[in-house]
C-alpha positions in Angstrom: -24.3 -23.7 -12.9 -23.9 -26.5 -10.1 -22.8 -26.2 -6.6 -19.6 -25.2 -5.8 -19.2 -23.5 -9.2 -21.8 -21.3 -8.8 -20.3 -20.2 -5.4 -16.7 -20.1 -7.0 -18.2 -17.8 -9.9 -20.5 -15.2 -7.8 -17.3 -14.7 -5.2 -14.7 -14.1 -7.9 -17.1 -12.0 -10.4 -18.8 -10.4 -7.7 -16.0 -8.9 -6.0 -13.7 -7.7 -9.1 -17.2 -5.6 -10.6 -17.5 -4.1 -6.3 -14.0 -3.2 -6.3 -13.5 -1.9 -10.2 -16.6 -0.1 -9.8 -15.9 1.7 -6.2 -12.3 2.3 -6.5 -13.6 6.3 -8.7 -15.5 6.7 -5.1 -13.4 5.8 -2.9 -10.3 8.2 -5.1 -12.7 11.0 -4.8 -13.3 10.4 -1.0 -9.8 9.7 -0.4 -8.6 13.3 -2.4 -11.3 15.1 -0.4 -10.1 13.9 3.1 -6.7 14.6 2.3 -5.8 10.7 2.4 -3.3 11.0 -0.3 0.7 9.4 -1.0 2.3 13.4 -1.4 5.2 13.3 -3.7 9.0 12.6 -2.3 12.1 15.2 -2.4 14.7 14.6 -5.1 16.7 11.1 -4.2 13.9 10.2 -2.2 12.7 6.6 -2.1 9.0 7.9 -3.8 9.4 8.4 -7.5 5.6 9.7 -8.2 5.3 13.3 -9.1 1.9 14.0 -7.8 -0.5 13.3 -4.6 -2.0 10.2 -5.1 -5.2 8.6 -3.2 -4.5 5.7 -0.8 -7.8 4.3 -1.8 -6.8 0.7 -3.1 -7.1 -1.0 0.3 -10.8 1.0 0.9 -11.9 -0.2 -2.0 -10.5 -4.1 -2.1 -12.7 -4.4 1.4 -15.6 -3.1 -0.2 -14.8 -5.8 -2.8 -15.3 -8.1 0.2 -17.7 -7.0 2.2 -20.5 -6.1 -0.1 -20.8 -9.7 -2.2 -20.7 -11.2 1.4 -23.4 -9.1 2.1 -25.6 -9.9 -0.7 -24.6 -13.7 -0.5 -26.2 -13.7 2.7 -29.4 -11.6 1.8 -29.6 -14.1 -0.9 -29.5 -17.5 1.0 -32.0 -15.5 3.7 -34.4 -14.8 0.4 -33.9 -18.3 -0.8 -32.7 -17.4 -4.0 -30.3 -20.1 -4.0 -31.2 -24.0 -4.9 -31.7 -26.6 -2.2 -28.5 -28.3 -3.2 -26.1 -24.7 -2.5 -28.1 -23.5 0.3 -27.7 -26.7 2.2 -24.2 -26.9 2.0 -23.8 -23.2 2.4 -25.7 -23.4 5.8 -23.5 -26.5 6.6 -19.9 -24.8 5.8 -21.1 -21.4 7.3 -22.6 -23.2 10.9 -19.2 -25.0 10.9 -17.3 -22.1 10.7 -19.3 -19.5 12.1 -16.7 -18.4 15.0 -13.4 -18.4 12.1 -15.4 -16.6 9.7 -16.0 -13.7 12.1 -12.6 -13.6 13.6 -11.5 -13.4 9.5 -13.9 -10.8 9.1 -13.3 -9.1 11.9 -9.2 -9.3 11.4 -9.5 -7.9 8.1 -11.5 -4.5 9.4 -8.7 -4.5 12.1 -5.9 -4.7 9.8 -7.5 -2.3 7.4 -7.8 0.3 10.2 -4.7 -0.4 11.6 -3.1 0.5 7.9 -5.6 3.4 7.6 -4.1 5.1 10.8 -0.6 4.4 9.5 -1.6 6.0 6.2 -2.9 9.0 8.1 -1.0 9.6 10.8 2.3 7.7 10.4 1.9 4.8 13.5 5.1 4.3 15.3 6.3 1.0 14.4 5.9 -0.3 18.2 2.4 0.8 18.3 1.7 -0.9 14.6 3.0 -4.5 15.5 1.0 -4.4 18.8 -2.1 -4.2 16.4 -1.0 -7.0 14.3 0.0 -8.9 17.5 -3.3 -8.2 18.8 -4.9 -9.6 15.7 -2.6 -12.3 15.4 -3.9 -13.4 19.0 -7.8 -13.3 18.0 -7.1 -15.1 14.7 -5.3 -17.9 17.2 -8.0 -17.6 19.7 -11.0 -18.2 17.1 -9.5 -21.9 16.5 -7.6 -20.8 13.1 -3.9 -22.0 14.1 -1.1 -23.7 13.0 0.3 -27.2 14.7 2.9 -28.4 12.4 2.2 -31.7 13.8 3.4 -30.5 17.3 0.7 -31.0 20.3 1.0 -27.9 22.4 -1.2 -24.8 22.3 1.1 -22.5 23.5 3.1 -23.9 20.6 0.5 -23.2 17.9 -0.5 -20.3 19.7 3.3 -18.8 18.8 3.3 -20.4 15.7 0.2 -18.8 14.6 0.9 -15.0 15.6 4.6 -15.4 14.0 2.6 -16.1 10.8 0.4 -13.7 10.5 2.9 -10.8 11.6 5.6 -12.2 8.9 2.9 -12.7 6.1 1.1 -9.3 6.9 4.5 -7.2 6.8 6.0 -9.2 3.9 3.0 -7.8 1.7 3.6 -4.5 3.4 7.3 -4.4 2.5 6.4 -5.9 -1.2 3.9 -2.5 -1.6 7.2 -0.6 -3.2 6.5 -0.5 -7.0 3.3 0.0 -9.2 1.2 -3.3 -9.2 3.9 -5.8 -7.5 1.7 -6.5 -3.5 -1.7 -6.3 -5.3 -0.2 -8.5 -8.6 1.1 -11.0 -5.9 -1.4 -11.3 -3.3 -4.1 -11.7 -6.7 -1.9 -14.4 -7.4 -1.5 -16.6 -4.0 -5.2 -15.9 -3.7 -6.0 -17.8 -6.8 -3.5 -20.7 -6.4 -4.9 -21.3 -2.9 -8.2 -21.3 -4.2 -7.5 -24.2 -6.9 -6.0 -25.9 -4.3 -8.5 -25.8 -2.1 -10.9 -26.7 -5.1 -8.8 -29.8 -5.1 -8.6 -30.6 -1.6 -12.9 -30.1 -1.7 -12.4 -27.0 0.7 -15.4 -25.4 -0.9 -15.5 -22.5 1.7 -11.8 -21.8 1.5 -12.3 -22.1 -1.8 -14.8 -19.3 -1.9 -13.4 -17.1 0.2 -9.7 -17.2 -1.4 -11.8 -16.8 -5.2 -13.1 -13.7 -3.1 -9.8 -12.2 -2.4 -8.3 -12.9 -6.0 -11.3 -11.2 -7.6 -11.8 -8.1 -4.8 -7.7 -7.5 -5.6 -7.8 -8.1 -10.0 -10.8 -5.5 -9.6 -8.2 -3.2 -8.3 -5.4 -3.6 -10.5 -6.0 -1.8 -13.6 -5.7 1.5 -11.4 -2.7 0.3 -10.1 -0.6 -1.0 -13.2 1.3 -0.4 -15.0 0.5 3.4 -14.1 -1.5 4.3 -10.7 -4.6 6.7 -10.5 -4.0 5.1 -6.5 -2.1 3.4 -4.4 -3.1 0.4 -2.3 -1.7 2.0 0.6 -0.9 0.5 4.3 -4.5 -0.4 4.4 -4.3 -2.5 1.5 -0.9 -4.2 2.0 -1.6 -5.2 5.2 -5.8 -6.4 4.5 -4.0 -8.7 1.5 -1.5 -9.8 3.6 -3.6 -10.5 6.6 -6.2 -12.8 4.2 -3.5 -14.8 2.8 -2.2 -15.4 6.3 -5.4 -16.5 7.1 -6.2 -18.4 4.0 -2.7 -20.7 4.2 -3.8 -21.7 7.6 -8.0 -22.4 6.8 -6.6 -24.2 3.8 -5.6 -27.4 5.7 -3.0 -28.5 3.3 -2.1 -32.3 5.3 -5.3 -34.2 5.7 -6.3 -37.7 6.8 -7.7 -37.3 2.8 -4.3 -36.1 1.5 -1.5 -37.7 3.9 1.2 -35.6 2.6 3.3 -34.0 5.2 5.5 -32.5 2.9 2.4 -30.4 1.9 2.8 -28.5 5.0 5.4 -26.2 3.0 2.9 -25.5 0.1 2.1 -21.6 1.9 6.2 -21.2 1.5 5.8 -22.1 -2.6 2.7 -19.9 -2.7 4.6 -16.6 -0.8 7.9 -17.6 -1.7 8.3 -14.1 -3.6 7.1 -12.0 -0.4 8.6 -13.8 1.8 12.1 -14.0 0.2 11.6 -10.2 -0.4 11.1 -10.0 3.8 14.2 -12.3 4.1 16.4 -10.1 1.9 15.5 -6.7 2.9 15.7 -7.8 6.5 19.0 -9.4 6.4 20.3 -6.6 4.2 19.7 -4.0 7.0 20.8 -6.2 9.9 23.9 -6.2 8.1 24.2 -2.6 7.4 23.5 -1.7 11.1 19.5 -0.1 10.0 16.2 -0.7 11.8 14.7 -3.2 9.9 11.3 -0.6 10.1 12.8 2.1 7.6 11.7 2.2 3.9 14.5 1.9 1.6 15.2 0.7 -2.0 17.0 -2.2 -1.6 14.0 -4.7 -2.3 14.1 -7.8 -5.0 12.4 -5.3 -7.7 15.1 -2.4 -6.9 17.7 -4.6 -7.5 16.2 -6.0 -10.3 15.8 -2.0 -11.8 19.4 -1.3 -11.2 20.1 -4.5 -13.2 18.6 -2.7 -16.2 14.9 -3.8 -16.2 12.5 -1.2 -16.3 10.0 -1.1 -13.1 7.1 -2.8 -15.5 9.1 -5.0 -16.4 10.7 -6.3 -13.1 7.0 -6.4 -11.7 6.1 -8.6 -14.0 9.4 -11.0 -13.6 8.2 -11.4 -10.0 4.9 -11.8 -11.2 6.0 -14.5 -13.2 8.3 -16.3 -10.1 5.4 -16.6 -7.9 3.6 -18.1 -10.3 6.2 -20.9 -11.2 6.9 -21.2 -7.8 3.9 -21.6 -6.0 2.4 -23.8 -8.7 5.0 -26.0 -7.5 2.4 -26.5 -4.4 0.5 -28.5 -7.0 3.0 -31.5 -7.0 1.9 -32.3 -3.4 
């Protein structure tokens, strides 16, 4: 298989067998620590009737890390052709400082979620962690312009992103198989855009993300045997803040500034989820940190569709709406 395909295939493949594989593991580790979801009282927002594991996010890293891993032991052993190692060593020496500001972003975010799984984080001591990694993301080069030429600017720009995209797949972690359905989703669109656009490294790493999260959906829906968890929600929001900003949608190649908006079409179900639930407790006088069920897929259950079945109309909006990216 030539180069990029053979990347695209190894990152995709490689991380749904890591993280279908280690998701039993990581539910035994997770029931043995006592890192579990317990059940809610009556008229509680939780509907589940039993403790489950918090292991989905756990294991979606694993999914990440250990194909990385083995991608580099591989171009170190020269088991790649001349054609993919040379390009690899190319995209990975021009990168170098983003890639480990990603990687080391995503072990922050996890960790941050962890200790909000575990210990319940006060919400002033949670966004101070995203903040924080908001600012390295910024620092490591990967920021936003918008065709403004300030760095204080992008700087803002930036850490507003990645604190809006990161919650709005927290907030979207309220029914069986909608955050990880989603995120699997935006993953792959921005990967076939950035297939298009000849981002092979973007490419790869967003094919990473969709496969590392499809590995972990069959535990997830339509029933769960785990939960994704804070650590989860906030890893698969954090990438696909990332990734919308790596992908470079306006190019010198592709003069479309219109195209700027294509990471709106690809989140538009998160974010408008964020929108709503925010506005909604504004307007009821509630901080806008409180759990509730007043989310699109609620409303959607209290319209008559079952919770499957309003997981998979949102599904199905995300898709229509950020292949809509496409036309730019």
């Amino acid at each position: 298989m030539p180069f990029p395909l053979n990347i695209y295939f190894l990152a995709f493949a490689g991380a749904g067998a890591t993280t279908l594989l280690t998701v039993p593991w990581w539910r035994v580790w997770c029931q043995r620590t006592g890192l579990l979801d317990e059940p809610g009282q009556p008229g509680d927002r939780k509907t589940h009737d039993r403790s489950v594991p918090l292991a989905g996010g756990l294991a979606i890293l694993t999914g990440l890390l250990l194909p990385l891993g083995l991608a580099w032991l591989a171009r170190r052993l020269d088991w790649f052709d001349a054609p993919t190692k040379e390009r690899l060593i190319y995209g990975l020496q021009q990168r170098s400082t983003q890639l480990l500001a990603l990687l080391g972003g995503a072990l922050g975010m996890t960790c941050l979620g962890w200790l909000d799984d575990r210990f319940e984080l006060r919400p002033r001591t949670k966004f101070a962690g995203q903040f924080a990694i908001g600012l390295l993301i910024a620092a490591a080069g990967i920021r936003i312009t918008l065709f403004v030429p300030s760095v204080a600017f992008s700087y803002l720009i930036t850490v507003l992103w990645v604190l809006t995209v990161t919650n709005a797949f927290n907030f979207t972690d309220n029914m069986n198989g909608l955050c990880p359905g989603l995120a699997a989703i935006a993953s792959l669109l921005l990967g076939f855009l950035s297939v298009a656009h000849d981002h092979y490294l973007v490419a790869s790493l967003a094919f990473l993300v969709g496969g590392a999260t499809l590995g972990f959906l069959p535990y997830n829906f339509p029933r769960a045997s785990v939960f994704l968890g804070d650590a989860g929600s906030h890893l698969l929001g954090f990438l696909l803040a990332v990734l919308t900003i790596l992908s470079h949608f306006y190019s010198p190649k592709h003069p479309q500034p219109l195209a700027v908006f294509s990471p709106l079409l690809i989140l538009a179900v998160p974010l408008a989820d964020l929108l709503w639930v925010v506005l909604l407790r504004l307007k009821q006088g509630k901080p806008i940190y409180v759990a509730d069920n007043n989310h699109l897929s609620h409303h959607l259950v209290r319209r008559g569709l079952t919770k499957v079945q309003a997981v998979l109309l949102l599904w199905a909006v995300a898709i229509v709406v950020g292949s809509a990216a496409f036309l730019f």
